[in-house]
C-alpha positions as CSV (number, residue, x, y, z in Angstrom):
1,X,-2.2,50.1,17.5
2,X,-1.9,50.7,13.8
3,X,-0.3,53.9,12.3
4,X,-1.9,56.5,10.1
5,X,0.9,57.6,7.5
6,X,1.1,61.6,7.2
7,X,-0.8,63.6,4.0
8,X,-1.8,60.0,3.4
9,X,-4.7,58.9,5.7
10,X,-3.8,55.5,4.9
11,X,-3.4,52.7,7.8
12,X,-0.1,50.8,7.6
13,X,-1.9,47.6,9.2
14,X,1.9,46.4,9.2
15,X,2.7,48.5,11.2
16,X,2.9,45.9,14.3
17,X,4.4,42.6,14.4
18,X,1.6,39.9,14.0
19,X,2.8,36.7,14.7
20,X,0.9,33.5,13.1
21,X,1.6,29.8,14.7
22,X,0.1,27.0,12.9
23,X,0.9,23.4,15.6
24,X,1.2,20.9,13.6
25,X,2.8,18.1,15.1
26,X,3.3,14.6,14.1
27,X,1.2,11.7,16.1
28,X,-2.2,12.3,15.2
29,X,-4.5,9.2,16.5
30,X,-7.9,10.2,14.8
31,X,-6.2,10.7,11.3
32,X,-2.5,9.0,11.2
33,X,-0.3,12.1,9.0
34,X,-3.0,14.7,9.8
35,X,-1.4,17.4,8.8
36,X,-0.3,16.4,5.4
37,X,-3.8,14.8,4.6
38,X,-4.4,16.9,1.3
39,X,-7.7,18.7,1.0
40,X,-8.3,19.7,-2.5
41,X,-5.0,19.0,-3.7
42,X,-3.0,20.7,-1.1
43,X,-1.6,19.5,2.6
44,X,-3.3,20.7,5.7
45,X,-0.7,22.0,6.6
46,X,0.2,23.9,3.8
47,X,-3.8,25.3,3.3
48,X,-3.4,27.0,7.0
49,X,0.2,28.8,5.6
50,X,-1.7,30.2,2.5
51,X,-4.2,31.6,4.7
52,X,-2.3,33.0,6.6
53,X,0.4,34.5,4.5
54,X,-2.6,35.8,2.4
55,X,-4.1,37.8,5.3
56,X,-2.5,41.3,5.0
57,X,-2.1,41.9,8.6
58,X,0.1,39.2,9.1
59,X,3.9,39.7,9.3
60,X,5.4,36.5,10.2
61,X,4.3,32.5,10.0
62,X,5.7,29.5,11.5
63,X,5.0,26.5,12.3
64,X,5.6,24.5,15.1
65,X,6.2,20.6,14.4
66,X,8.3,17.9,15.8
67,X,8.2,15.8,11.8
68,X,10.4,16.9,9.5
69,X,8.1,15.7,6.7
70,X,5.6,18.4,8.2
71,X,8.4,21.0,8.4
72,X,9.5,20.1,4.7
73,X,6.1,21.0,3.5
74,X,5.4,23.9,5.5
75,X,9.0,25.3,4.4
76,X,7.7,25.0,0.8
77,X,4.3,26.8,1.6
78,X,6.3,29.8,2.6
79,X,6.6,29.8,6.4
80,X,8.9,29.6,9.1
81,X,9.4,26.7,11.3
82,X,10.2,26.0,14.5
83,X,11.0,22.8,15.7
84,X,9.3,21.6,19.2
85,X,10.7,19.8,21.6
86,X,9.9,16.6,22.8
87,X,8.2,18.2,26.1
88,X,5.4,20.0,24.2
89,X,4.9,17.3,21.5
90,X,2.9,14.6,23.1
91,X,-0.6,13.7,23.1
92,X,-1.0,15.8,26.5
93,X,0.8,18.9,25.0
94,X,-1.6,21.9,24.9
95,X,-1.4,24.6,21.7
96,X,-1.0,27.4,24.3
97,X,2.5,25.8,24.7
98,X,3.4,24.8,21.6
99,X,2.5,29.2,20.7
100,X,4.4,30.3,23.6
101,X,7.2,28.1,22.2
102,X,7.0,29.2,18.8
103,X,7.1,33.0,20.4
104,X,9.7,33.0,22.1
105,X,12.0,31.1,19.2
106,X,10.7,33.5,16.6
107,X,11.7,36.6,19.0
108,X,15.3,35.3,19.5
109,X,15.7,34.4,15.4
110,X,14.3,37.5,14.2
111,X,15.1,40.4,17.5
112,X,11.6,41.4,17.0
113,X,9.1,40.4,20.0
114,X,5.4,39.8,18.5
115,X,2.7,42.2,19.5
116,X,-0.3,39.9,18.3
117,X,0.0,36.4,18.1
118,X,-2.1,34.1,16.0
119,X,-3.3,30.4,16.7
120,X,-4.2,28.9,13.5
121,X,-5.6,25.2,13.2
122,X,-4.7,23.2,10.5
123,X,-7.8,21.2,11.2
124,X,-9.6,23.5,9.6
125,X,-9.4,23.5,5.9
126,X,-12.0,26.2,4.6
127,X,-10.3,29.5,6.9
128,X,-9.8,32.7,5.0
129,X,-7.5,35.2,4.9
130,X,-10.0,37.4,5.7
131,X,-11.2,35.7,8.7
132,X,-7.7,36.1,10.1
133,X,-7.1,39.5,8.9
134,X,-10.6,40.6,10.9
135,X,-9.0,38.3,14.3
136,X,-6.6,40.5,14.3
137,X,-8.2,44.0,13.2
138,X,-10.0,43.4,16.4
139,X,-7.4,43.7,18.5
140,X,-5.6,46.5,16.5
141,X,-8.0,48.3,15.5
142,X,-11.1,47.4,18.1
143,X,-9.8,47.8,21.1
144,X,-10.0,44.0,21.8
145,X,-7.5,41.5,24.0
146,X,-8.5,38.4,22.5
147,X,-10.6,37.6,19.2
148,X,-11.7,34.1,17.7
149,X,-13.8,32.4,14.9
150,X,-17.2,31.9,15.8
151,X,-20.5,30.6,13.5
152,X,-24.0,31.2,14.0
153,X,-26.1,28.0,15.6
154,X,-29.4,27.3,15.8
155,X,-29.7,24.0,17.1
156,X,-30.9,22.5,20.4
157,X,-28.5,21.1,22.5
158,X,-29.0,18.5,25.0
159,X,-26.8,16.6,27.6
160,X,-27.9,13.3,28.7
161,X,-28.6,12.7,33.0
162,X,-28.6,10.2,35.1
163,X,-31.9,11.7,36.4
164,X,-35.9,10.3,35.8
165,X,-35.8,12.3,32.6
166,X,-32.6,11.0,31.1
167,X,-32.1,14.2,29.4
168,X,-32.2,18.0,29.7
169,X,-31.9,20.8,27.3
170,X,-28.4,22.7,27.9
171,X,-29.2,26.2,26.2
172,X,-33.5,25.9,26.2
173,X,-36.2,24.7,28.0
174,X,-37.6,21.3,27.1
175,X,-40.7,22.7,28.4
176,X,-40.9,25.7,26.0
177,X,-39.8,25.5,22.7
178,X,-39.6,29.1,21.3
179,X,-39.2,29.9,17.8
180,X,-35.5,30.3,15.9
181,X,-36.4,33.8,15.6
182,X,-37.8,34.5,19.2
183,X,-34.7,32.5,20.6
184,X,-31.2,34.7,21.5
185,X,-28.4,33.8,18.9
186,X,-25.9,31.1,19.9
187,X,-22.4,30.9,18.5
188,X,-20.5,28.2,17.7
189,X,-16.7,28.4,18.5
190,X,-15.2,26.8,15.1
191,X,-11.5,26.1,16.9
192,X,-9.8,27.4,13.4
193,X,-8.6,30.9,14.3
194,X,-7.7,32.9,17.6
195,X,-5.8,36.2,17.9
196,X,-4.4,37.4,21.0
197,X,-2.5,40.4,22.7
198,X,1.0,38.9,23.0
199,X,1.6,40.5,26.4
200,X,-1.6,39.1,27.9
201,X,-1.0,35.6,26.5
202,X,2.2,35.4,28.2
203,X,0.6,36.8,31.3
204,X,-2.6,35.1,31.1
205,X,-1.6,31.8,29.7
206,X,-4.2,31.1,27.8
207,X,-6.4,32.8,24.5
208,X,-9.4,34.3,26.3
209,X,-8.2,37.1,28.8
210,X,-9.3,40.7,28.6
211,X,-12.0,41.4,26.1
212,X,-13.2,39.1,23.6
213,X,-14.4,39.9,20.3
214,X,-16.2,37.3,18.0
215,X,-15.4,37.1,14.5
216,X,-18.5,35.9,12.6
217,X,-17.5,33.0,9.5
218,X,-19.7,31.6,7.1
219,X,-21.5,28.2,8.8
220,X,-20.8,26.4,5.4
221,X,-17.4,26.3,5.8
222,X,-17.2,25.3,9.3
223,X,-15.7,22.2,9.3
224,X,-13.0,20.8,11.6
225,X,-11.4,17.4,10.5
226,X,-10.9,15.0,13.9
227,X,-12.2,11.9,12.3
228,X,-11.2,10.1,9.4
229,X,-15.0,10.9,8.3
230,X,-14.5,14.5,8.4
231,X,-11.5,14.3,6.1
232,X,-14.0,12.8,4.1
233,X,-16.4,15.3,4.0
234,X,-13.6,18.2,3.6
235,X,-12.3,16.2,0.4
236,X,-16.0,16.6,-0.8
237,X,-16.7,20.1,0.3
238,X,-13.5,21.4,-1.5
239,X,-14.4,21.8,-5.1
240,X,-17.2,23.6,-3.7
241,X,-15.5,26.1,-0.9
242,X,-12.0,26.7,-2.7
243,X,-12.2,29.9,-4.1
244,X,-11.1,29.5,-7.5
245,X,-7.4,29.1,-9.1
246,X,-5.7,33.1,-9.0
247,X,-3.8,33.0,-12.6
248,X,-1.2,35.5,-13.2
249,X,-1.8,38.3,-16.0
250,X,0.3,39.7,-18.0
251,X,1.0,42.9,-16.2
252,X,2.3,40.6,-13.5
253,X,5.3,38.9,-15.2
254,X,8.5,39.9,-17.3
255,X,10.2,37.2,-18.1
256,X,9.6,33.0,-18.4
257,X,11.5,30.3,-16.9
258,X,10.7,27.1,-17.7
259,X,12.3,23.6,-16.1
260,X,13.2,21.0,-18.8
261,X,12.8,16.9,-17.5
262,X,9.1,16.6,-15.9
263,X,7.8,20.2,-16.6
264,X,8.1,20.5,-20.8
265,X,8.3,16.8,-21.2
266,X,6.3,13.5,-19.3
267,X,9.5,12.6,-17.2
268,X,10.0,10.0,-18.9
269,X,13.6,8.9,-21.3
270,X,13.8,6.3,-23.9
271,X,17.4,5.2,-24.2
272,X,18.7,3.0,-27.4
273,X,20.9,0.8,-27.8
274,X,23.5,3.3,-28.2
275,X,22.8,5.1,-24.9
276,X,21.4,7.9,-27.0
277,X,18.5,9.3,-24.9
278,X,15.0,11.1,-26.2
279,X,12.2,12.0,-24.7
280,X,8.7,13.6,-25.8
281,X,7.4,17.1,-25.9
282,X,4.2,18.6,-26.7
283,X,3.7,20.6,-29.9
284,X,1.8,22.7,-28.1
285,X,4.2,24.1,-25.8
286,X,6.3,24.7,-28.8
287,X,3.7,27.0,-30.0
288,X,3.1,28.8,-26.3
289,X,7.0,29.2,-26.0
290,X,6.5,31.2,-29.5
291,X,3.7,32.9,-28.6
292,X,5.3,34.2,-25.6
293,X,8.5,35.3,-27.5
294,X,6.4,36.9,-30.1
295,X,4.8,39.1,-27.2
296,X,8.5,40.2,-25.6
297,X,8.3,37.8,-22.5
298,X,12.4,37.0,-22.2
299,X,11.7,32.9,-22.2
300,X,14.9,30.8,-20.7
301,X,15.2,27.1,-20.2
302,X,16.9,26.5,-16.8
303,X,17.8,22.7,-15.9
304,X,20.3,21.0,-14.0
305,X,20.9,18.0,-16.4
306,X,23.8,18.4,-19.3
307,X,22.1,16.6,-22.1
308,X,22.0,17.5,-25.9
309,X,18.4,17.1,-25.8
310,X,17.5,19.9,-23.7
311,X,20.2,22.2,-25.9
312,X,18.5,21.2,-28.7
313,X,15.2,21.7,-27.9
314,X,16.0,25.5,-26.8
315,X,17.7,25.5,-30.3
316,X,14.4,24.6,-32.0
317,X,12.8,27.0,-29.8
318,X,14.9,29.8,-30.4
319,X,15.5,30.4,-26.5
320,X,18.1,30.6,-24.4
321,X,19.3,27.8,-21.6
322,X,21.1,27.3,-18.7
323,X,21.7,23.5,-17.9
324,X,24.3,21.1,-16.0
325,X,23.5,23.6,-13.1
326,X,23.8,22.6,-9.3
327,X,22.1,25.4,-7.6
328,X,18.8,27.1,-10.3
329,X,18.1,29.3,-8.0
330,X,21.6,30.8,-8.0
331,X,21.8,30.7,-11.9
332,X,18.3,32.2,-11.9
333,X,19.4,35.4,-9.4
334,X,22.4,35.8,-12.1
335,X,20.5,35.6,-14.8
336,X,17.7,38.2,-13.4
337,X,20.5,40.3,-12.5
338,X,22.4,40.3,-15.6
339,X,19.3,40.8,-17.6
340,X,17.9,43.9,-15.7
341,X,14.5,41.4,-14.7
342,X,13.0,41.9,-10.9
343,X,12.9,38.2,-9.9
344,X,9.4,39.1,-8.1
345,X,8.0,39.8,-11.7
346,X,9.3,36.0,-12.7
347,X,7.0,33.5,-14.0
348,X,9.1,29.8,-12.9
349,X,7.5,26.6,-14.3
350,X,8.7,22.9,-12.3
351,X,7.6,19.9,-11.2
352,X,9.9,18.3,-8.7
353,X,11.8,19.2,-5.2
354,X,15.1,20.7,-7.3
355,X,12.7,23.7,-8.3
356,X,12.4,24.7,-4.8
357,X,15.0,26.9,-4.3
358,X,13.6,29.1,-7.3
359,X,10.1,28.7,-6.1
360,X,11.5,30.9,-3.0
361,X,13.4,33.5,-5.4
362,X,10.5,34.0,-7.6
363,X,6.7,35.8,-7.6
364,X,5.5,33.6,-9.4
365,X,5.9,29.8,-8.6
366,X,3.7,27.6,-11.0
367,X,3.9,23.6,-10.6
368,X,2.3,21.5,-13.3
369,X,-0.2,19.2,-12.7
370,X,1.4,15.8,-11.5
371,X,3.9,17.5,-9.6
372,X,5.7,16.6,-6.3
373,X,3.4,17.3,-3.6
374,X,5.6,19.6,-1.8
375,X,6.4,21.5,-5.1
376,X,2.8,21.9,-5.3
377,X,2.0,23.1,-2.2
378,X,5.1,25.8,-2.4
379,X,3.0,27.0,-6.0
380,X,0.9,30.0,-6.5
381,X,-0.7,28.1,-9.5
382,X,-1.0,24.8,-10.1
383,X,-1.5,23.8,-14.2
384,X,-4.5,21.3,-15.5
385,X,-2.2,19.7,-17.9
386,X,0.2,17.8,-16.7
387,X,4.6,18.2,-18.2
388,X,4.8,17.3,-21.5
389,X,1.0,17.3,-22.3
390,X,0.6,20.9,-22.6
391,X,1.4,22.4,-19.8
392,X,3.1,25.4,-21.1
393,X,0.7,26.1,-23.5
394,X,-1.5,26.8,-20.8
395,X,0.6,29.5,-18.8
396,X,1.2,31.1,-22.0
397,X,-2.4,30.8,-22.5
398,X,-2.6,32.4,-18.9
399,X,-0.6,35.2,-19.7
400,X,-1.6,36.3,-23.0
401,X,-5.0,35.3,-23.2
402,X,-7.1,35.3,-27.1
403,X,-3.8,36.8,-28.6
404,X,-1.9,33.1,-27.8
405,X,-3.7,32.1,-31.0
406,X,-3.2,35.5,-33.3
């Protein structure tokens, strides 16, 4: 199903619309606001649209909700969202429905019917892009109609009876207890991840017609949060299982744009008695702004409040600024365009829901530590320092490395 490009002999693994669907309703009994619980700093809901926007066989993502909380955040993550109806949103409501749902909404928005079709669970912080990538290499590249997560399991499972012995084994015998390594290997479905021939799903109805293939996961990151307890363990697990922070490098950005109130200062104003207003900045962004300037990074200030302060902090800075503006993102694309800078190869600094709109335009969306939740699930990179305590400094130190201090 994939295509091999001529004198090339690479596989365009885009080559087929792959449709991702992430449910994520509203009413959660176990865990009241599910779906937004954060798991190492970032909303279920939002982890499952990394993972899948991250996995290079995957064309489209939505997700299907009925809470416009949920579809604020997914919207900021970078997917697509379809509202569901009240039908398919209840406790009884089945994820079959919800995808077939999100399928057919997604086909009349875009023109384009999906080939594959993802189900992705929230639930289940710790999925890769790889995982999801290797769901749906089976069907496009293995021949298969259906593919899902699986784990390896060892364990004995039993299932209590009403009968004189109260109990019998379900996949041994109580009366022979074979070794691990004499016993055939079980696998353990882990619910996060399931890829499916589009035409048979909507044939079929359900995510196991046709062939199956298993897709083997790591049994340490099996985890899949139902229970208040499991969010728990999932908030613990995190520092361990998140692969580390991605920085950008150098290579990767041409140009700077930093948001003023919240991002290069605290967020806080001190007025006097005059109504004069000041805030405070860290000498150490001061120093990364120069640094970057010194290295030919084009640096701009971009904020939507008219206040002397921020003009004369650019002045002091020696960079230029756009502020008193409704829409960033529109004086951004001007200001790319004007200057000759893909907005892809922009490095955008914020804190706060106003950034949004240039966290879509730009490749490189970078929230400060302390920022909105939403702002921070929309970033690539999230900074240690929090605005006005460094926070700068440390992109610049990002970007330029031992030569920030040369």
């Amino acid at each position: 199903m994939s295509e091999t490009h001529p004198g090339t002999g690479e596989t365009d693994h885009r080559s087929r619309n792959v449709l991702a669907v992430i449910p994520a309703r509203g009413g959660s009994k176990g865990v009241p606001g599910k779906n937004l619980a954060a798991v190492g700093g970032i909303p279920l809901v939002a982890r499952a649209v990394r993972a899948c926007r991250g996995a290079h066989r995957v064309t489209s993502v939505v997700v299907s909700t009925d809470d416009p909380a949920t579809a604020e955040t997914a919207r900021a993550a970078g997917a697509d969202v379809v509202l569901r109806p009240a039908a398919i949103a209840g406790d009884t409501a089945t994820s079959e429905a919800a995808v077939l749902h999100a399928m057919d909404a997604h086909a009349v928005t875009t023109g384009a019917a999906a080939d594959v079709v993802l189900l992705v669970q929230c639930t289940s912080p710790f999925l890769t892009s790889e995982e999801i990538d290797d769901c749906v290499a089976a069907i496009t590249e293995g021949g298969a109609d259906t593919a899902h997560t699986v784990a390896a399991f060892h364990g004995f499972v039993w299932r209590e009876d009403a009968g004189p012995q109260g109990a019998f084994g379900v996949n041994h015998d109580r009366a022979t207890r074979p070794r691990r390594q004499d016993r055939p290997q079980d696998l353990l479905e882990t619910g996060a991840a399931y890829a499916m021939r589009a035409d048979g799903f909507r044939v079929s109805n359900h995510r196991f017609f046709g062939r199956t293939a298993l897709i083997p996961t790591d049994p340490a990151r099996v985890l899949e949060i139902d229970e208040p307890a499991d969010l728990a363990r999932a908030r613990a697990l995190a520092p361990l299982l998140d692969p580390a922070a991605t920085t950008p490098g150098r290579d990767e950005i041409d140009a700077v744009v930093l948001d003023f109130d919240g991002t290069q200062t605290d967020d806080r104003v001190l007025i006097d008695a005059d109504g004069r207003e000041t805030v405070a900045v860290h000498r150490g962004d001061g120093l990364g702004i120069a640094a970057l300037r010194r290295a030919g990074l084009p640096v701009l200030i971009l904020s939507t409040e008219t206040n002397p302060v921020v003009a004369a902090r650019a002045r002091k800075l020696r960079v230029p600024v756009l502020h008193g503006i409704d829409r960033k993102d529109l004086a951004l694309k001007q200001w790319c365009e004007e200057n000759g800078i893909a907005p892809e190869r922009v490095l955008y600094a914020g804190n706060d829901v106003n950034d949004m709109g240039c966290f879509a335009l730009v490749g490189w969306p970078v929230a400060v530590a302390g920022a909105h939740d939403v702002v921070r699930a929309a970033a690539r990179a999230v900074t240690t320092a929090h605005g006005g305590q460094g926070a700068i400094r440390e992109i610049a130190a990002w970007l330029l490395g031992p030569s920030l201090d040369r």
